[in-house]
Every structure is written in structure tokens, then in C-alpha cells.
MARSE-732767 format. One line per 8 residues: number of its first residue (from 1); their letters; for each residue x, y, z of N, C-alpha, C. Coordinates in steps of 0.2 Angstrom, whole numbers. Example, Ala and Ser with C-alpha at 12.3 -4.5 7.8 and 13.67 -1.06 7.14 Angstrom:
1	as	66:-28:39:62:-22:39:66:-16:39 | 64:-11:35:68:-5:36:64:0:39
***
This chain:
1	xxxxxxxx	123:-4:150:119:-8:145:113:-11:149 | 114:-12:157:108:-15:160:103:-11:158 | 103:-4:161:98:2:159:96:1:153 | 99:0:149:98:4:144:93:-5:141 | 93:-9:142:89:-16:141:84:-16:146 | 84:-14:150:77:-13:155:73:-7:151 | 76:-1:150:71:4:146:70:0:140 | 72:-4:134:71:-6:129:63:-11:131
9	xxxxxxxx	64:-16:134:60:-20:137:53:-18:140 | 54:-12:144:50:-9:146:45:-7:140 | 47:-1:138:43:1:131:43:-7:125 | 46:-10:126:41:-15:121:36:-19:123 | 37:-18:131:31:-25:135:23:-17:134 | 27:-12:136:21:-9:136:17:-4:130 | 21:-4:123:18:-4:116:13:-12:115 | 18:-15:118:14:-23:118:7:-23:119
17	xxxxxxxx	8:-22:125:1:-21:131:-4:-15:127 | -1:-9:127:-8:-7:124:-10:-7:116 | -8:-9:112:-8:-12:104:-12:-19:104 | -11:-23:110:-16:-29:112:-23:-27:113 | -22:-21:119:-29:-20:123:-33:-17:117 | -31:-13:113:-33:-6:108:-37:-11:103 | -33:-17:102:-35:-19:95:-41:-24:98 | -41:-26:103:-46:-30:106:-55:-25:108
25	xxxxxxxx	-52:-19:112:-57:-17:111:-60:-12:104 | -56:-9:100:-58:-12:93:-63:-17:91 | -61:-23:92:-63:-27:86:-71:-29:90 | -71:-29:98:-79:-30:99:-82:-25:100 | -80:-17:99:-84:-11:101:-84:-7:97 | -79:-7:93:-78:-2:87:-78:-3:82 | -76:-7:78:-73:-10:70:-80:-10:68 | -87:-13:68:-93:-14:63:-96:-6:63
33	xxxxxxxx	-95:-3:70:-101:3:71:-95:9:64 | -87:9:64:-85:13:62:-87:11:54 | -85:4:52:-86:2:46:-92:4:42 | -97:3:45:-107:2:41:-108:14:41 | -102:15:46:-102:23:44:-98:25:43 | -93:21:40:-90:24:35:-93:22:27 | -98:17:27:-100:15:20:-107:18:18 | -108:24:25:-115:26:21:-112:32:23
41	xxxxxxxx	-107:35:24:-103:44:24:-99:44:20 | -99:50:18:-92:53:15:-89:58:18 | -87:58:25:-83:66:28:-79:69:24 | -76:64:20:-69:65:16:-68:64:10 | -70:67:4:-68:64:-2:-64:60:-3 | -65:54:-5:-61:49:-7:-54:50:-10 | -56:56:-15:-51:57:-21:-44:59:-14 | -45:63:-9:-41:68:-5:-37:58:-1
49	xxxxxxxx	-42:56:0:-40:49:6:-35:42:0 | -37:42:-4:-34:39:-9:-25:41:-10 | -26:50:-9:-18:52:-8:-14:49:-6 | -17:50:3:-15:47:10:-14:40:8 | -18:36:5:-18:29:5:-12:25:0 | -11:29:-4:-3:28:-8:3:30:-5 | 0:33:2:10:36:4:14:29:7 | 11:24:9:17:19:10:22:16:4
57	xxxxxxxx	18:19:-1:20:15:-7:26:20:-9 | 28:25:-7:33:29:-9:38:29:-2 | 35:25:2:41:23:5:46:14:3 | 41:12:1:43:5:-3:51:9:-7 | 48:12:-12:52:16:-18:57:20:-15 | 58:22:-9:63:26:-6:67:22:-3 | 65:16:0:68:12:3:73:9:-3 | 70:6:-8:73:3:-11:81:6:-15
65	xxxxxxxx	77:14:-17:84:17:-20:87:21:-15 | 86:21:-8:91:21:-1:96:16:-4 | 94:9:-3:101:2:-3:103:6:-8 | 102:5:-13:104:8:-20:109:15:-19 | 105:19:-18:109:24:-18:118:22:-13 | 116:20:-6:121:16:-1:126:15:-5 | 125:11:-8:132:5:-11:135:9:-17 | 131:12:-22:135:16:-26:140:22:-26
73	xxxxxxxx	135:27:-19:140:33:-15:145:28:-10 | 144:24:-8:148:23:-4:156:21:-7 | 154:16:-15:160:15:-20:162:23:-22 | 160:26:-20:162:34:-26:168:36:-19 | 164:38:-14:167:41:-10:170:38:-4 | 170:29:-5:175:24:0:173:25:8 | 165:27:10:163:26:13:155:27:15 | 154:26:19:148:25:20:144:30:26
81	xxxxxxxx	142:36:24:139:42:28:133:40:32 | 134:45:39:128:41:43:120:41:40 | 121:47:34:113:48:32:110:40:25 | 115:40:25:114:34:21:115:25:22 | 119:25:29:118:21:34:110:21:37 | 110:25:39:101:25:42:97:26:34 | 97:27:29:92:23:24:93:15:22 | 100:14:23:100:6:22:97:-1:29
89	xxxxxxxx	96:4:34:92:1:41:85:3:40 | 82:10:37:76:9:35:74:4:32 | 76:3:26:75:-2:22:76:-11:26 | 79:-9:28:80:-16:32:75:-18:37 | 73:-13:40:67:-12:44:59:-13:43 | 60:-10:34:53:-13:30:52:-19:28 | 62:-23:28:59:-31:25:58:-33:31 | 60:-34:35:61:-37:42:48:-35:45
97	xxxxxxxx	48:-29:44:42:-27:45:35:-32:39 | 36:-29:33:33:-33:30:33:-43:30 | 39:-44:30:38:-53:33:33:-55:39 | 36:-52:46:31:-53:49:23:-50:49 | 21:-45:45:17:-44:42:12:-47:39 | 16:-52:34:14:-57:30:12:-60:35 | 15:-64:37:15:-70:44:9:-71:48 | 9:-65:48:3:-64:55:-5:-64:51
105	xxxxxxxx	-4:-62:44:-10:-62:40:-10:-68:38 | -8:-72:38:-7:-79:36:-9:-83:44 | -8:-81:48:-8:-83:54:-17:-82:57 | -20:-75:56:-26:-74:58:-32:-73:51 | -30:-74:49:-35:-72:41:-42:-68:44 | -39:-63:44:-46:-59:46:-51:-58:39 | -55:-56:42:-61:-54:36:-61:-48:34 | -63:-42:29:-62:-37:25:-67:-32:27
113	xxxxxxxx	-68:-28:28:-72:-24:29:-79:-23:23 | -76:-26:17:-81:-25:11:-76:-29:6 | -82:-31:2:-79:-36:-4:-79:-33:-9 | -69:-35:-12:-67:-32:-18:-63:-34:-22 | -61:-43:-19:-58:-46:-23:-61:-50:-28 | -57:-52:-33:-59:-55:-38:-63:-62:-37 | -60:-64:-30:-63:-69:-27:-70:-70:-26 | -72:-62:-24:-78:-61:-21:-79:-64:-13
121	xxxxxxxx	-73:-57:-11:-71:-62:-2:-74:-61:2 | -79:-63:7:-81:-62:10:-82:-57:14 | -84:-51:18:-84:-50:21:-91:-43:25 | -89:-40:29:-94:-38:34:-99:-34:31 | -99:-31:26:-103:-23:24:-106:-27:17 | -104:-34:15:-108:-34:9:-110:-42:9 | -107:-48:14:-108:-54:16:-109:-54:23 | -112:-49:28:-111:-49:35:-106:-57:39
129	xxxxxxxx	-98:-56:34:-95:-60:38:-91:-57:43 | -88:-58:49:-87:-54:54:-81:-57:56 | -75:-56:58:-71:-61:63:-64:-63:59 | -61:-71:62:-56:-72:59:-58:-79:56 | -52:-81:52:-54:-88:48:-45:-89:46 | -44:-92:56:-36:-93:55:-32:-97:52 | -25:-97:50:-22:-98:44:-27:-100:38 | -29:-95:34:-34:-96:28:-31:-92:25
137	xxxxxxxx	-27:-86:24:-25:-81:22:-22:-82:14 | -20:-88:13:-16:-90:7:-19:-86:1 | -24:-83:2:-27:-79:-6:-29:-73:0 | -30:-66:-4:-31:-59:-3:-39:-59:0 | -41:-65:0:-47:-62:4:-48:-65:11 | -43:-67:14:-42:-66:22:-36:-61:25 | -34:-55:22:-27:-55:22:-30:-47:27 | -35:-45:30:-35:-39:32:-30:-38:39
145	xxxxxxxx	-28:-42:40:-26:-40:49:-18:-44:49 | -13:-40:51:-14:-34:53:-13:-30:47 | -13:-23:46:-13:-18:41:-7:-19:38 | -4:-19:32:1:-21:30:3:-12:27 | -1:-7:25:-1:0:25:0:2:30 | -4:0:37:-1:5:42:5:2:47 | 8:-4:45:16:-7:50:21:-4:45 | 21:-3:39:25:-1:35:27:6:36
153	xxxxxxxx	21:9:36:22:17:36:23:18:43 | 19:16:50:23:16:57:32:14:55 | 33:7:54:40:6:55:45:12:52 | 41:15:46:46:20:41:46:26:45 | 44:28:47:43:35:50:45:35:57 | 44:28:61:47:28:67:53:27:68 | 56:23:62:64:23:64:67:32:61 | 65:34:57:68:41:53:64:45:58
161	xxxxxxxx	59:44:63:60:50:68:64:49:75 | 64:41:75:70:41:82:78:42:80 | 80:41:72:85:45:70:87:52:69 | 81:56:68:81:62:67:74:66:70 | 77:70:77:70:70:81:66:76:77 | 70:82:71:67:86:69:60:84:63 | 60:77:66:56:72:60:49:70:62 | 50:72:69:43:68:73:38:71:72
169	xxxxxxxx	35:78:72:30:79:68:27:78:62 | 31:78:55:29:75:52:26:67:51 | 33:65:57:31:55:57:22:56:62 | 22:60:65:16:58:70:9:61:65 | 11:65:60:4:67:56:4:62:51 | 8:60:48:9:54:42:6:46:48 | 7:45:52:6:41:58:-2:43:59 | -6:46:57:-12:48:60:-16:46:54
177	xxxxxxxx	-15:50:47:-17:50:41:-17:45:35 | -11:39:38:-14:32:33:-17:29:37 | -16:28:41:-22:23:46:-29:28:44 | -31:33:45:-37:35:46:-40:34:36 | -36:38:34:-38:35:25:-40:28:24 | -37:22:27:-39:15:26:-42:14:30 | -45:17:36:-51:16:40:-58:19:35 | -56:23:32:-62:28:29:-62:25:23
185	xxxxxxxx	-58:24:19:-61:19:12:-62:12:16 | -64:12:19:-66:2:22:-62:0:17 | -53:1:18:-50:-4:19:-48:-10:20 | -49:-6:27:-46:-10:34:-49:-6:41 | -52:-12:43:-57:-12:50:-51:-7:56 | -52:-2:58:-49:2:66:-44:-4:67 | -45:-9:71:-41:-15:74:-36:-17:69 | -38:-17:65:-31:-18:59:-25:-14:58
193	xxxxxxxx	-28:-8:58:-21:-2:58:-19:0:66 | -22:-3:71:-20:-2:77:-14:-8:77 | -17:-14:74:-9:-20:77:-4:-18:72 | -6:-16:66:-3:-15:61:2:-10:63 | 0:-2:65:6:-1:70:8:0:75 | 6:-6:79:8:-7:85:15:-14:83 | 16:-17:79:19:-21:75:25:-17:72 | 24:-13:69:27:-9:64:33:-5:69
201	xxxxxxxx	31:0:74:33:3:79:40:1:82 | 36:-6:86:41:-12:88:48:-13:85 | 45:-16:79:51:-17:73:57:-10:72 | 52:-6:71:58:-1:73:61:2:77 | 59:0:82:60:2:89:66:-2:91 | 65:-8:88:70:-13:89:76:-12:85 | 74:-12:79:83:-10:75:84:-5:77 | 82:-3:79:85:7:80:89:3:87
209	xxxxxxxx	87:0:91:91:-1:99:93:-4:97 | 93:-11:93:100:-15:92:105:-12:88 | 103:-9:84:110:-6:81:114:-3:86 | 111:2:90:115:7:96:117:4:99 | 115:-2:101:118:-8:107:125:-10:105 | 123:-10:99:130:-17:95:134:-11:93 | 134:-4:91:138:-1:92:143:2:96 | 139:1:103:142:3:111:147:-4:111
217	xxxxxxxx	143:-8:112:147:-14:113:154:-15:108 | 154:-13:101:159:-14:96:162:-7:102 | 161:-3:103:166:3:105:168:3:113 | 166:-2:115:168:-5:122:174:-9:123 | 172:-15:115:177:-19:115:184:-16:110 | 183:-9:108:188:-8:103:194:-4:108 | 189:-2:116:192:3:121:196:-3:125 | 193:-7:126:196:-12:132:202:-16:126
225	xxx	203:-15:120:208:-18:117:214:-13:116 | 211:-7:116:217:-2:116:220:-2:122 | 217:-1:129:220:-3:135:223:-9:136
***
């Protein structure tokens, strides 16, 4: 278990590290030069990035009838299978994801890359506002940072590809393609989907190793009570 808490540690001090460094230099070198071109380019048709930009929402909906599905097979057939055990940790991985999520938008209230709330929110490409406007976030127009699209869709894909490695291509092109759609519709500034999944990652990084942890350890203690 020592090993295996020093590797866990390690990889989160250094997701940590460079998810910090990324979103920093982001926010002073990158984020306005990518924003003001993506507001005068179309590389991408919209209609094609709008796709991309609704896939976390179908993980919301799969999360939800994962639990759902859980509890009802597991009444039918009196237990509970590992594939449906790992949808109810996915799921669990999104609430736990999305809270802190919220927290931290609440916490930095960043500004928007373009105004599109009903508020008329401030921000860089049509109010030249720039930066953060900490704990302001209580209404949708400080709410860009971190990216709540791209912690969600990181946590979902990185727990289901450290459960199933035949997964990880998928998870790394789905990992590629909602961050880039919300960079391109001037959603959310580069920096935002950077902490967004570098936040998301973690979260699943973490129940993925605590469950294994506390399952070595129940099977430690169940070995030393048979002896």
C-alpha cells in the first residue's frame, strides 16, 4: 500500500503542477490572441462544434440511468455486477466533479470570452473585460472558469478508460474535441478547459484509487480474519 500511495501522490502533485503551469500560461499568453480569432474565423462550422459541445450532456443522462439501471438489476438478479458497479462510481465521480466545479466558479468568477447572458455579462470580445471578479459568480455571468463541460467530460472518460483500458482512445479523442468545440465557439477561454480538466482528471483519478485502495484493504482484513 506504501507504493502504491506514493504513485497515487506523485501523479496528483504532478497533474497538479502542470494544470497550474498550463492554465497560467494560458491566461497571460494565450486566452485573448485564441479568443478575438476565433471571433473573426470559422475553421469549423459551428453546426459540426455545437455536436461536440452537447457530448457532456449525454453523459449527465447516462450517469443518471447507470444508478438507475444499478439498483433495479441488481434487485432482479440479487447482485451487483462489476459493469454496473463502475457506472454507479462514474456517476458518483460526476457529482463529486460537478460540486467542486461549482465551488471554484463561485470562488474565481472569471469573465466570459463574449456576452450572451440575459444579464448582459461582461466580458472580453464585446466589453473588453478581461480577468477574474472573485467570489461574484452567484449569476451566470462570472461563471467561465473552470470549464464545467470540460471536468465533467475529463472525469467521465477518465474513470471509464482507467476501468476499461480498451477505452482510452476513445476517452483521449472525446478529451481533445469538447475542450477544442468550447474554445472555438468562444465559450470558454483555452485556460478554462485546461483547469476544467485538469480538476476533472484528478476527481477521477482519485475514486478510481480509492475504491482499489479500500478494496485491497477490505480483502487484507477479510485474509488476516481467516487466518
Amino acid at each position: 500500500m506504501k507504493f502504491r500511495k506514493s504513485v497515487f501522490l506523485r501523479n496528483i502533485f504532478l497533474v497538479s503542477f502542470i494544470t497550474v503551469s498550463s492554465t497560467l500560461l494560458s491566461y497571460y499568453f494565450l486566452d485573448k490572441k485564441i479568443a478575438f480569432w476565433f471571433n473573426e474565423h470559422e475553421p469549423i462550422p459551428h453546426y459540426i462544434l455545437q455536436l461536440f459541445f452537447h457530448i457532456p450532456k449525454i453523459f449527465d443522462v447516462a450517469a443518471a440511468l447507470g444508478v438507475f439501471t444499478v439498483h433495479i438489476f441488481s434487485w432482479i438478479i440479487g447482485r451487483v455486477s462489476p459493469f454496473l458497479s463502475n457506472l454507479t462510481l462514474t456517476s458518483i465521480t460526476l457529482v463529486i466533479t460537478d460540486f467542486w466545479t461549482e465551488w471554484s466558479k463561485f470562488l474565481f468568477g472569471r469573465y466570459w470570452p463574449t456576452t450572451w447572458t440575459i444579464d448582459h455579462n461582461p466580458s472580453l470580445i464585446d466589453t473588453n473585460d478581461y480577468g477574474f471578479h472573485f467570489l461574484a459568480s452567484k449569476t451566470e455571468a462570472f461563471q467561465a472558469f473552470p470549464s464545467s463541460h470540460a471536468s465533467l467530460t475529463i472525469a467521465s472518460v477518465t474513470f471509464l478508460a482507467l476501468r476499461y483500458p480498451f477505452l482510452r482512445v476513445p476517452a483521449i479523442i472525446i478529451s481533445l474535441i469538447v475542450p477544442l468545440s468550447l474554445v472555438a465557439l468562444n465559450h470558454n477561454f483555452l485556460a478554462d478547459t485546461i483547469a476544467g480538466a485538469g480538476l476533472g482528471w484528478i476527481i477521477a483519478y482519485s475514486v478510481d484509487a480509492f475504491n482499489q485502495g479500500s478494496l485491497v484493504y477490505i480483502h487484507s482484513e477479510n485474509t488476516s480474519r481467516s487466518n
